[in-house]
C-alpha positions in Angstrom: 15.5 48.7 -18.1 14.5 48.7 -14.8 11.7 46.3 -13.3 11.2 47.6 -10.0 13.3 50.1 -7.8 12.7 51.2 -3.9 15.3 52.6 -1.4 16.7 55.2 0.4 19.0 56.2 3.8 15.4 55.8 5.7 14.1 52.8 4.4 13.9 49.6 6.1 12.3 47.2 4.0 10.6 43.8 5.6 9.8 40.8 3.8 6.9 41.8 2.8 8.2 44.5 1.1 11.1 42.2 -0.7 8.0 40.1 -1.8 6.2 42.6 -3.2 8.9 44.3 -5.3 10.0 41.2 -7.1 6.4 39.8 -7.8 6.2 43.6 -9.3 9.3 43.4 -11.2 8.1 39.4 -12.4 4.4 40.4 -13.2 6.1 43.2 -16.0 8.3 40.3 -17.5 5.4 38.1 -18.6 5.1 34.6 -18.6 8.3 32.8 -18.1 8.4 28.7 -18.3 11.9 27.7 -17.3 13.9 29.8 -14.7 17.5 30.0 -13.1 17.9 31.4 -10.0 21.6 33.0 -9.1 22.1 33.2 -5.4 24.9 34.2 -3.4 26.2 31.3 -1.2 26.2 31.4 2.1 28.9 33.8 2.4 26.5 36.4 2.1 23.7 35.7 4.1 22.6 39.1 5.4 22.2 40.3 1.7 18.2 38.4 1.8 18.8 36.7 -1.2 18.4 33.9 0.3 14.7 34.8 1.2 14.1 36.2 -2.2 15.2 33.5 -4.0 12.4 31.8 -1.6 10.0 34.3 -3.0 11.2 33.4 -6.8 10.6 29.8 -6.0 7.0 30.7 -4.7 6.5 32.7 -7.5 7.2 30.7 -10.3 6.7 27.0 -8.8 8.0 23.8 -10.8 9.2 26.5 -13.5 12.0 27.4 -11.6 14.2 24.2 -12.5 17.2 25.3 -11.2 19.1 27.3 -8.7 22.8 27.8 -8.8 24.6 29.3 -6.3 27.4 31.3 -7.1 30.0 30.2 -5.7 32.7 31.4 -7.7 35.9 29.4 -5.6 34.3 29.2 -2.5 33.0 25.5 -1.1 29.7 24.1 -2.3 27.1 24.7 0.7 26.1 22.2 3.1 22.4 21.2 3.4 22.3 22.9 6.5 23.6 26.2 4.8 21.1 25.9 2.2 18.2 25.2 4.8 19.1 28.2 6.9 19.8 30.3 3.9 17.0 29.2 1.6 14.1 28.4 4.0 11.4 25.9 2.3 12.9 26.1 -1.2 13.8 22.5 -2.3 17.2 20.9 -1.8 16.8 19.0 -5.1 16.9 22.2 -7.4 20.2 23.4 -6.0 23.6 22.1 -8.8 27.2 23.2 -7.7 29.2 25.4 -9.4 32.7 23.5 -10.4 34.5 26.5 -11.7 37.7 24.4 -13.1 35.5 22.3 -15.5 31.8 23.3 -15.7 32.4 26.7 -17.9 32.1 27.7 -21.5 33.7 30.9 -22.7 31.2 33.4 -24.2 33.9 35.8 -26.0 37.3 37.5 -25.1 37.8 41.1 -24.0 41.0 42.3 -26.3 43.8 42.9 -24.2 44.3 46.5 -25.6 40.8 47.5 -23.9 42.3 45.8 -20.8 45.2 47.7 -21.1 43.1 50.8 -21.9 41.2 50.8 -19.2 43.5 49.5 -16.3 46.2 52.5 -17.3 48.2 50.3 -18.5 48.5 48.1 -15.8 47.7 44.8 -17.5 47.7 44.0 -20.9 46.5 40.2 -21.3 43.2 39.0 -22.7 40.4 38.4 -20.3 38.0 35.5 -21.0 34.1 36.0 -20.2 33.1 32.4 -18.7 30.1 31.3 -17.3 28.5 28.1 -15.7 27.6 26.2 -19.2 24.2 25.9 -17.6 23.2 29.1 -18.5 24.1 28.6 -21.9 23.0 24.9 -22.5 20.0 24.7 -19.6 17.5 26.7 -22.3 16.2 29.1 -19.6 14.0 32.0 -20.9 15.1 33.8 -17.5 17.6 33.9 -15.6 17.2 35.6 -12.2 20.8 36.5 -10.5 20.3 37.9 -7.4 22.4 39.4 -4.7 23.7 42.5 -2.6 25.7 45.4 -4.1 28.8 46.4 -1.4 31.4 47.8 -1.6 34.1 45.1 -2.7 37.8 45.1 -3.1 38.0 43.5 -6.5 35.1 45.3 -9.1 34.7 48.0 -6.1 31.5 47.1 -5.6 29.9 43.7 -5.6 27.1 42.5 -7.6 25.8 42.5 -10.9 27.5 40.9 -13.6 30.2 40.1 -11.3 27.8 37.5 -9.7 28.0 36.1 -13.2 31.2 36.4 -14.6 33.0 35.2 -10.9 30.5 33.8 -9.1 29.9 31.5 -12.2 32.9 31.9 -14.0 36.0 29.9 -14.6 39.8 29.1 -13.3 41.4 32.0 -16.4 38.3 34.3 -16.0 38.1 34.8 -12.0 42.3 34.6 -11.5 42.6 37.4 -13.9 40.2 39.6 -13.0 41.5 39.2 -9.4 44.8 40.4 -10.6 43.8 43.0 -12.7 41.9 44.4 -9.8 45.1 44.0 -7.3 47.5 45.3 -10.0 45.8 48.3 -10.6 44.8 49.2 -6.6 42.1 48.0 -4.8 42.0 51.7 -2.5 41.5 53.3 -6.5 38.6 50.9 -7.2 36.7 50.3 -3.5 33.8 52.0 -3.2 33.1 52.9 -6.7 30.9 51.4 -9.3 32.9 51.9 -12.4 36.2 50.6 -12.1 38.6 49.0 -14.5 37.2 45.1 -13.7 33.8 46.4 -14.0 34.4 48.2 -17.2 35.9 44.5 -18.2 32.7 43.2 -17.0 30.6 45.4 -18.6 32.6 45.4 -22.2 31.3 41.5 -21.8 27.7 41.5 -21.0 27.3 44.0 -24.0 29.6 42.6 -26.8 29.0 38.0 -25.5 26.0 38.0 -23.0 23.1 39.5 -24.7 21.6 36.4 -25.6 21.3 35.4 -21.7 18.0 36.6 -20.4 19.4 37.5 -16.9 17.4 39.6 -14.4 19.3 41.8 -11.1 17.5 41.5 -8.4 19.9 43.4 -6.2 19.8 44.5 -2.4 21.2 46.8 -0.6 22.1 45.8 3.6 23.9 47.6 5.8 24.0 47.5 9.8 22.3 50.4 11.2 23.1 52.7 14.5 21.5 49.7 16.9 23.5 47.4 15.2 20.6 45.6 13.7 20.5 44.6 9.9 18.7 47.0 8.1 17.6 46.5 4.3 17.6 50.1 3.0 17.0 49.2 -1.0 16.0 46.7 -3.5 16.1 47.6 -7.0 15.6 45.2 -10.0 16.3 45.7 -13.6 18.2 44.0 -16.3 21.0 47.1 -17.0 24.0 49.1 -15.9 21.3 51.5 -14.4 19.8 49.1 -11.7 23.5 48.6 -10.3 24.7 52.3 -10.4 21.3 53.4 -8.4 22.2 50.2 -5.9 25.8 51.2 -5.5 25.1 55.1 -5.0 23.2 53.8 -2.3 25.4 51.3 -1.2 28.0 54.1 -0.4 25.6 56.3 1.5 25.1 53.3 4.0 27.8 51.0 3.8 30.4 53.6 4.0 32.1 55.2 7.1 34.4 58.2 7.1 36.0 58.1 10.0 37.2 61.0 12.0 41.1 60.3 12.1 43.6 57.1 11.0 42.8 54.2 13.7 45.0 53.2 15.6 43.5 49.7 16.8 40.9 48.1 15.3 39.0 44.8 16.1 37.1 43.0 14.0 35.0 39.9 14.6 34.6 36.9 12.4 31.5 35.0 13.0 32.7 31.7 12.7 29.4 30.4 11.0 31.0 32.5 8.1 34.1 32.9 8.2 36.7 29.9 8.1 39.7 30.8 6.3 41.8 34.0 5.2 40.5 33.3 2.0 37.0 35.3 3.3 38.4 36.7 6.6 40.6 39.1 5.0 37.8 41.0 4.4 39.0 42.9 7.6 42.0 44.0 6.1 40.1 45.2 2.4 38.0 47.5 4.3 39.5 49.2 6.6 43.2 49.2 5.5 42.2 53.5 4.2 41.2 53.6 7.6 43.6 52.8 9.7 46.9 54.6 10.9 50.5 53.9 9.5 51.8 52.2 12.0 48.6 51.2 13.7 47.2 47.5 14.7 44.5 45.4 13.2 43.3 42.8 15.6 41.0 39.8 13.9 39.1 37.5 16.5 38.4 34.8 14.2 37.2 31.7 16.6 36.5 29.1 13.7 40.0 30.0 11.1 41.0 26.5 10.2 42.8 27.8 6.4 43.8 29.9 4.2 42.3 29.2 1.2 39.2 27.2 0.9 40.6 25.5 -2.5 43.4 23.1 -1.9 45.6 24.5 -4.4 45.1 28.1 -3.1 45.5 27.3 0.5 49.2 25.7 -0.8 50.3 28.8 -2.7 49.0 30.9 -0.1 50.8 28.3 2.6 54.2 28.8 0.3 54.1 32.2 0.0 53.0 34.2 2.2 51.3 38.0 2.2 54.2 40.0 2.4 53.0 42.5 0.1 53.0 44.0 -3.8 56.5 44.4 -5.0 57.0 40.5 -2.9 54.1 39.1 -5.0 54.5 40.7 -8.3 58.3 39.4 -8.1 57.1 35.4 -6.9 54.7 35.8 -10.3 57.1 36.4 -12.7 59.7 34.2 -11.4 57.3 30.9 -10.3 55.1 29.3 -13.5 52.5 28.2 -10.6 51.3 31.8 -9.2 51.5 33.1 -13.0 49.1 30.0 -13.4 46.9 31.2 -10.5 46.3 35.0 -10.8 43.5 34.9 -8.4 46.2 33.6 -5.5 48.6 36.0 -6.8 46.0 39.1 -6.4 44.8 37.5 -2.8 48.3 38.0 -1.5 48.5 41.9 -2.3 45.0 42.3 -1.3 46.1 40.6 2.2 48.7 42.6 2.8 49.0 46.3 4.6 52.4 46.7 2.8 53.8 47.3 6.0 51.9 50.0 6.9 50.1 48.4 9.6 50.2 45.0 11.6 47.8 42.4 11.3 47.2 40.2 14.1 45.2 36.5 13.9 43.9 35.2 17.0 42.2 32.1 15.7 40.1 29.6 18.3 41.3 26.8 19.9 39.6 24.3 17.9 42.5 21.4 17.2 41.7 22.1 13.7 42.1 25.5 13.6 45.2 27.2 12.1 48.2 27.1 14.2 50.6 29.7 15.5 53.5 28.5 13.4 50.9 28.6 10.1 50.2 32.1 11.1 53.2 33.4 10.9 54.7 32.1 8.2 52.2 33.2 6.1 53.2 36.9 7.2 50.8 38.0 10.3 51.2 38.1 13.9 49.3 35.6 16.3 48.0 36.2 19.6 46.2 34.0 22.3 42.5 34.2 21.3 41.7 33.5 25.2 43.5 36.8 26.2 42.4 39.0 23.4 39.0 38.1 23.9 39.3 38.7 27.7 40.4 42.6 26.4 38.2 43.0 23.7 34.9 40.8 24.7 32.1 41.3 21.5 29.7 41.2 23.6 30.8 44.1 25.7 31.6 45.9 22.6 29.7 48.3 20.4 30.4 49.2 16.5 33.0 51.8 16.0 34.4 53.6 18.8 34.6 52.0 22.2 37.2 53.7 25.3 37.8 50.4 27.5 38.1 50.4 31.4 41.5 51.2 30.8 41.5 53.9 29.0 42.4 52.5 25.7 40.6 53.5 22.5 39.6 50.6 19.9 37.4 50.9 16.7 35.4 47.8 16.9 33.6 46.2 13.8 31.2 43.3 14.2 30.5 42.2 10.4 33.5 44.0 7.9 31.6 42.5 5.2 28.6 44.9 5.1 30.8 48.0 4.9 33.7 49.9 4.1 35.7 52.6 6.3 38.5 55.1 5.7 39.4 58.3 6.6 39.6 61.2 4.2 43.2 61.4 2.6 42.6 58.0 1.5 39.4 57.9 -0.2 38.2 60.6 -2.6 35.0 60.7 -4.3 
C-alpha cells in the first residue's frame, strides 16, 4: 500500500515538504507505541534521510526507542557523523549493526529459485538475515528509510535491500554480492527487478511478513547547477512504492552520454569516501560509459584502504582486482574467498576487465594508501599534487569540460547519485 507519494523531473522538495509527507503517511498508520527507525549511514548523506529520520523522531517522541543504522559492512558512525547527519535526534537511541553476530535468519530462498532466476548463474541457497532487533525488539513499526539509486548489486538501492544488507548477515550480504557479480552488474544497474531483487523480494513475501516495516524512500539527484535537488519521496509498505521511486530514479539519476568517454574524472569527497571498498563506486557507474581503451582518473584525497573490514581489506590486499575469469578461478581454488562471497563479488565489480584503466591518485596523508598498495591491488597510481594541478574540482563543472589545452574530460563530482553510459551498453 502506499502511504504517501510526491515526485516528478520538476520537483524540488524542501524540508518542509519531507515533513509534511511523512507526518501524512504516519497520521494514516494510527497510533504506533514502539518504533525503529532504519537509516542509511553516513555513506549516504545526500539521500535526507538523515533529516527525515529527524522528523520521525519529532513525530513520534520517546516512542521511537531505537534507531539502527544500516550499516550493512561498512564502520559504525562516529558521533560527529551522527550529529551532522541526524541533527537534534539523540545519540543515545542509535545501536550498531554487528553483521557477523547480531543476526537471526528469517527463512531460506531454495537454491532452485536462485538458480531460476539468475539464469543459471548460481545455484546455492540464500539466507534472509536481519538485525535480531527487529525480530526480538517488539516494535509495532518499523520505519526503514533511505534513497532509491541506481546500484551495482540489486540495480537499484533501497527497499528491502536496506533490510536484508544493510541489516543482514556475513552468508546473507556475501552471497547476494556474488550473485549480483556472477550474473552482471551492466544486466542489473539501473533496473528495479533484477535477479537479487527478485531474491529479496521472494523473502519479504514468503519470512518477513510479520515485520511491520514502512519505506520511506527518496529520490536525490544533482541537478544542471550542480546543486542537490530532491525530486521524489514516496512512502508505502510494498513493491509499488519502490518501482514508482526507481522509475524516477532513472529519469534523474541516469545520463546517456553522447559517445564512449575517453577520460573521466571523478572526485571523492574525502568526508565520504575512505577506501575502495565505497570509492569504487566510480568504476560501477560509469564503466557502460566509458571507451575501450579509455582512462578513469579517481581523485580520492582521504583513501587510506581497501576494505573498511579487516578481513576484507586482507583478501582484497592479497588478491587483487584483476577481473572475472581471475576471481572466479581464486574462488574455487582458495576456501577463504569461497568463505567471503561479498570480497569475491567486490573484486569483479572493481575491475574494467581490461577494457579500460583505472588510475588512484590518493592524498598525501601519511596514512593514506601507498603507491606500492595501489598497484598491487591492480590499478595505476598517479601523483595526486599533479593531477589535481590538471584537473582542479573547483575549476571543473559536471560532465563535459575542454581544458586550456585542448583536452576533453568528463568530470563527475559525486558518482554516487548517478549512473552514466552510453547507448550500446545500456538497453531499457
Amino acid at each position: 500500500m502506499i502511504y504517501f507519494e510526491k515526485g516528478s523531473k520538476q520537483a524540488d522538495l524542501t524540508a518542509t515538504d519531507l515533513k509534511k509527507g511523512l507526518t501524512e503517511a504516519l497520521n494514516k498508520l494510527g497510533l504506533r507505541k514502539k518504533v525503529l527507525a532504519i537509516p542509511p549511514d553516513y555513506t549516504r548523506l545526500p539521500s535526507r534521510a538523515g533529516e527525515l529520520t529527524e522528523m520521525a523522531w519529532e513525530y513520534y517522541g520517546d516512542r521511537l526507542t531505537d534507531i539502527l543504522p544500516a550499516l550493512g559492512t561498512h564502520s559504525p558512525m562516529t558521533d560527529q557523523q551522527i550529529s551532522h547527519m541526524f541533527g537534534l535526534t539523540p545519540r543515545k537511541l542509535f545501536r550498531d549493526h554487528d553483521w557477523r553476530n547480531d543476526v537471526v535468519t528469517l527463512g531460506m530462498v531454495p537454491g532452485s529459485f536462485v538458480k531460476e532466476v539468475s539464469d543459471g548463474t548460481v545455484d546455492y541457497d540464500w539466507p534472509a538475515q536481519v538485525n535480531k532487533l527487529l525480530v526480538e525488539g517488539g516494535f509495532d513499526l518499523i520505519l526503514s528509510l533511505g534513497q532509491v539509486v541506481p546500484h551495482e548489486v540489486v540495480g537499484m538501492a533501497n527497499y528491502n535491500k536496506n533490510i536484508f544488507v544493510g541489516t543482514g548477515g556475513a552468508e546473507g550480504i556475501n552471497k547476494s554480492h556474488f550473485i549480483g557479480a556472477a550474473y552482471g552488474m551492466e544486466k542489473m544497474m539501473g533496473r528495479a527487478d533484477t535477479p537479487v531483487r527478485k531474491v529479496f523480494n521472494y523473502a519479504s513475501e514468503n519470512f518477513a511478513g510479520h515485520l511491520p516495516i514502512l519505506y520511506v524512500q527518496t529520490v536525490v539527484g544533482q541537478n544542471d547547477e550542480g546543486r542537490l535537488q530532491t525530486y521524489g519521496l514516496f512512502i508505502g509498505d510494498d513493491f509499488e512504492v519502490f518501482n514508482k521511486a526507481a522509475r524516477l530514479s532513472l529519469e534523474v539519476n541516469f545520463q546517456m552520454v553522447e559517445k564512449p568517454l575517453k577520460k573521466v574524472v571523478v572526485w571523492l569527497d574525502p568526508t565520504e569516501f575512505k577506501s575502495t571498498w565505497l570509492g569504487n563506486k566510480r568504476i560501477y557507474r560509469t564503466r557502460m560509459a566509458l571507451a575501450d581503451g579509455g582512462e578513469l582518473i579517481v581523485l580520492a584525497p582521504a583513501l587510506k584502504e581497501f576494505g573498511e573490514d579487516k578481513e576484507i581489506d586482507r583478501l582484497i590486499r592479497k588478491y587483487g582486482y584483476h577481473g572475472t575469469p581471475y576471481t572466479l578461478k581464486m574462488t574455487a581454488e582458495n576456501e577463504e574467498l569461497r568463505n567471503n562471497l561479498g570480497a569475491a563479488a567486490h573484486l569483479i565489480h572493481g575491475s574494467s576487465e581490461g577494457r579500460f584503466s583505472i588510475t588512484y591518485c590518493p592524498g598525501k596523508n601519511p596514512e593514506n594508501l601507498t603507491r606500492e598498495e595501489i598497484e598491487n591491488a591492480g590499478f595505476h597510481w598517479a601523483d595526486y599534487d599533479k593531477m589535481i594541478a590538471s584537473y582542479n574540482p573547483e575549476r571543473l563543472k559536471n560532465g563535459y569540460n575542454t581544458l586550456p589545452n585542448g583536452e576533453e574530460i568528463f568530470y563527475i563530482s559525486n558518482p554516487a547519485l548517478g549512473l552514466w553510459a552510453y547507448r550500446d551498453r545500456f538497453q531499457f
